[in-house]
N, C-alpha and C positions, 0 to 999 in steps of 0.2 A: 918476285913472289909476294904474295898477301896473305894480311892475317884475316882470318875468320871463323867465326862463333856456329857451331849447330846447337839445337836443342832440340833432342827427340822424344817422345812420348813411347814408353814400352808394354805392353798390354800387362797388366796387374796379376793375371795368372801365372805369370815365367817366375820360375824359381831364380836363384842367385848364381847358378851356375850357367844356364842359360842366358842372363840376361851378361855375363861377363863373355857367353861368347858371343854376342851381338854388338857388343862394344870393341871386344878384339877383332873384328872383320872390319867395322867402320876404320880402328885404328891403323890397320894392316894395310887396306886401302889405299889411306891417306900415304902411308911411307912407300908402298908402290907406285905412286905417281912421283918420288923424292921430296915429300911435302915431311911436314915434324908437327908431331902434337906436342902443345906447350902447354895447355893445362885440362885435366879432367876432373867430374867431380858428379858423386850421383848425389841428386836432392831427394832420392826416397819417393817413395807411393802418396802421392797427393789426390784430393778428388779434385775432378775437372768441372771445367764452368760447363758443361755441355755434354750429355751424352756423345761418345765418339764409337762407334760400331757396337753399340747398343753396352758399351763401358761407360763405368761411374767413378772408376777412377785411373790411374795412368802411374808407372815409373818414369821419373823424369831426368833425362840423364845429357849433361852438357859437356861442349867440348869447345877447346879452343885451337887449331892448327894454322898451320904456314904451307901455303898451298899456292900453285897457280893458278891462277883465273878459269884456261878452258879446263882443268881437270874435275873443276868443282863441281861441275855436270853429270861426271860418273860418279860420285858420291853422293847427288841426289836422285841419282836413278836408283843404287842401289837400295836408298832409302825407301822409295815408291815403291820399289818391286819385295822389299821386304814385309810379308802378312804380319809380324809381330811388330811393326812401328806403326804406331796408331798416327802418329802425327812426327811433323819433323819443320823446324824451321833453319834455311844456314843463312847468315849476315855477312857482310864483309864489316870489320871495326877498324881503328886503329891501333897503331902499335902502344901508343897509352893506353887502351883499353885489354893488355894483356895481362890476366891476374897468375897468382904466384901461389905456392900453398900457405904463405902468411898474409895475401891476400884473402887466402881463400880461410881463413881462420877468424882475419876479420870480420868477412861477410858473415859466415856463420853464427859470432857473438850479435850482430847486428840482426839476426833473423832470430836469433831466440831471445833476445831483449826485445824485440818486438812480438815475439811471442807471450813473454812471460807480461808485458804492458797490457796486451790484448784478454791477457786470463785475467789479467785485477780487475781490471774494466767490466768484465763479465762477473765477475766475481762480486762486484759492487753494486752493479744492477739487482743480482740475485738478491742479496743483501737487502738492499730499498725495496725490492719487491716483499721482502718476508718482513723488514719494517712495515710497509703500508697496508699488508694483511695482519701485522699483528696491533695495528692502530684502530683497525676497521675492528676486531675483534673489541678490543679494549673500547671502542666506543659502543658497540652494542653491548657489554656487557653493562658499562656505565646506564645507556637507556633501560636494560633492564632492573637497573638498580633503582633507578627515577620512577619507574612504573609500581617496582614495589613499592616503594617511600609510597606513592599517592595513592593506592589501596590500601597500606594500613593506614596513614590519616585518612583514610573514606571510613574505615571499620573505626580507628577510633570514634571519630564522627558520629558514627548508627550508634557506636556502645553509649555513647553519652547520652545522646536522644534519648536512648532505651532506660537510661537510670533514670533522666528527669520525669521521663514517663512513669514509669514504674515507680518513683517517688508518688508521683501523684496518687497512683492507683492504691498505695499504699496508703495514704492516707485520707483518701474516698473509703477503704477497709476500714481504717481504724474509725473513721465517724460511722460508719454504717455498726459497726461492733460496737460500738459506744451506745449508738439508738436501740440497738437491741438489747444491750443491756438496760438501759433504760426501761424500755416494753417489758421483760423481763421484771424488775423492781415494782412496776407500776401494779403487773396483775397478781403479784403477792399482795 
């Protein structure tokens, strides 16, 4: 007898009780040839890298048995001829390759620590991104600040012009009023 791995892909619409009878017929299978499952385990609804019969995403559900070689055959046929298995692969391993459910506990922490790595990671980009929108902000606010500063020193600028001016004209008035009073004085 040999050990060996399937992984099957289960169409995403099957409810929970369905997709457990689809896995007791694989297992039921497997003990009617006198083969043993030694480990199972579902990994839940993932999406797939590829549209698979116009699906977007798949129940993923693994198994590991002790089987003979030629019966492995009926177990792949019944896979083929099953319409609710999108996909199906079976391996031959080794017997170091047989996991346990405190394997199976490991792997698990191992898959959500690389979950939870994968969310900061995401998490940090977004972050930089909302950093470098709020730098771009903070810089355009800044040029608009540079813009006003050199409009009002342009307006202060004109005001000054305008007193010196207006200085002047002021006192073009004050002689022009001076001479007329003068003209004034003269023709008394």
């Amino acid at each position: 007898m040999n050990n060996y791995e399937i992984v099957y892909i289960i169409h995403p619409a099957l409810q929970e009780g369905r997709l457990s009878d689809i896995k007791s017929k694989i297992h039921e299978k497997i003990t009617s040839f006198k083969g043993k499952v030694l480990y199972d385990d579902n990994w839940g609804k993932k999406k797939l890298a590829y549209a698979i019969d116009k699906q977007k995403y798949g129940t993923y559900l693994f198994c590991q048995f002790l089987l003979e070689g030629k019966d492995v055959q009926a177990i792949n046929t019944d896979c083929e001829l099953n319409s609710n298995i999108l996909r199906h692969l079976i391996s031959r391993i080794d017997s170091s390759q047989i996991l346990d459910e405190k394997n199976k506990k490991e792997v698990k922490r191992e898959t959500n620590k690389k979950e939870v790595v994968d969310e900061k990671i995401e998490v940090k980009k977004e972050v930089s991104k909302e950093e470098v929108k709020e730098e771009e902000v903070v810089s355009e606010e800044k040029e608009e600040v540079s813009e006003e500063k050199e409009e009002v020193s342009e307006e202060k600028e004109e005001v000054s012009e305008e007193e010196v001016s207006g200085d002047v004209k002021e006192d073009s008035n004050d002689s022009d009023s001076e001479e007329s009073k003068e003209d004034d004085s003269e023709e008394k």
